[in-house]
N, C-alpha and C positions, 0 to 999 in steps of 0.2 A: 593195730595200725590206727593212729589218731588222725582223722578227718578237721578238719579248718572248715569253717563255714565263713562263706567273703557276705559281705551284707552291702549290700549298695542302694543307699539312698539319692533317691534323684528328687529335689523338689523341682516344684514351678519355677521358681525363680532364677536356680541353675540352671534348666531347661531354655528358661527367656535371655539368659545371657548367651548359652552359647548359638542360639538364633542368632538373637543380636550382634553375636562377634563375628558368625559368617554376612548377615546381612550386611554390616560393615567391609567386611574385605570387597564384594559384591559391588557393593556401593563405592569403595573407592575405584574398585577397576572400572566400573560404570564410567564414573566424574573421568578419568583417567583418559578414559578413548573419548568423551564429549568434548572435554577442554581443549582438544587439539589445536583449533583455531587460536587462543589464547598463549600460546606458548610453552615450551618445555619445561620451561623454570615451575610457572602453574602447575602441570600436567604432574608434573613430581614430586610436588610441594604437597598436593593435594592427594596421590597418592601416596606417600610418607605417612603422610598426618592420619590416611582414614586407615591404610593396614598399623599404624600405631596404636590408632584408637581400640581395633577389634583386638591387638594383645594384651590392651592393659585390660578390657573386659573379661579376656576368655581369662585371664590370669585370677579376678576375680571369681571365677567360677571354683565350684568346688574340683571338677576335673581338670581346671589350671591349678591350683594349689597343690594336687595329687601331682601332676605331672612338676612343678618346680620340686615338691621334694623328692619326686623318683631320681630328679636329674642332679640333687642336692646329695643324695644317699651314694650316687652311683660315681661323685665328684669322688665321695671322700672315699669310696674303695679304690679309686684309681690313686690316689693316694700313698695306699697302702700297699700297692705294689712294687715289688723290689725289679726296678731294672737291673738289664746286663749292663755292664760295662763297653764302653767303644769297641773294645779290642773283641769282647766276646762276640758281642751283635756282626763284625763286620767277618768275623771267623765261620758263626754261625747263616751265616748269607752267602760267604763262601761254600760251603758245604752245601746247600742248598742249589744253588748252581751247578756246583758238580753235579750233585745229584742229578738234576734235572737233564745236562749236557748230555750223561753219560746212558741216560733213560732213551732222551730221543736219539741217541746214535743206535740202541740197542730196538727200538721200535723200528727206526728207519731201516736196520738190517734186514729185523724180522719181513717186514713188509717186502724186499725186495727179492729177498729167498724165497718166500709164498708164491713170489709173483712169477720169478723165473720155474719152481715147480710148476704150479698149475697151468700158464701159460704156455711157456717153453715144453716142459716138460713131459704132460700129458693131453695135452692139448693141442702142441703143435702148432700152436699160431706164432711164430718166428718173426719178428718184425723187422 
């Protein structure tokens, strides 16, 4: 059994960006509830711009990079997945339903035959 060793390097400077990319979001939602007085248009201009700023920093970072290509890797397997066809997928949702229909009819029985035993039946509490 071969073991994978994962090595994760963190420097300073990835460290300082992803501060700085939350400092930023921080900061914009700060500006955000201060601007109030100034107007909506402000208020969301100004938040845009500052949660903009903290993605293109985090994206900078080494763990935004890692995460664009996990989302880059995971694009192209979805890719490569062979969809049903319409008639399959709405055949396969059909059966699925049933399924389901025919589950809670068969729970809802169960449930009321327990009920009338235990209750009803040796217990006597007759309603």
């Amino acid at each position: 059994m071969a073991t994978t060793q994962v090595e994760t390097v963190s420097t300073g400077s990835d460290k300082a960006k992803l501060a700085a990319s939350g400092a930023l979001v921080v900061a914009a939602l700060a500006a955000f509830y201060l601007l109030g007085k100034q107007g909506q248009l402000v208020q969301w201009a100004v938040l845009l711009l500052g949660l903009a700023a903290a993605v293109v920093v985090f994206f900078t970072s080494e763990t935004g990079r890692q995460l664009a290509a996990f989302g880059h890797d995971a694009w192209r397997e979805v890719k490569k997945v062979v969809w049903p066809a319409r008639k399959e997928a709405m055949q396969m949702t059909a059966y699925v339903f049933g399924f389901v229909l025919i589950m809670a009819m068969f729970l809802w029985l169960t449930d009321k035959t327990l009920e009338w035993v235990l209750y009803d039946l040796i217990l006597g509490w007759k309603k």
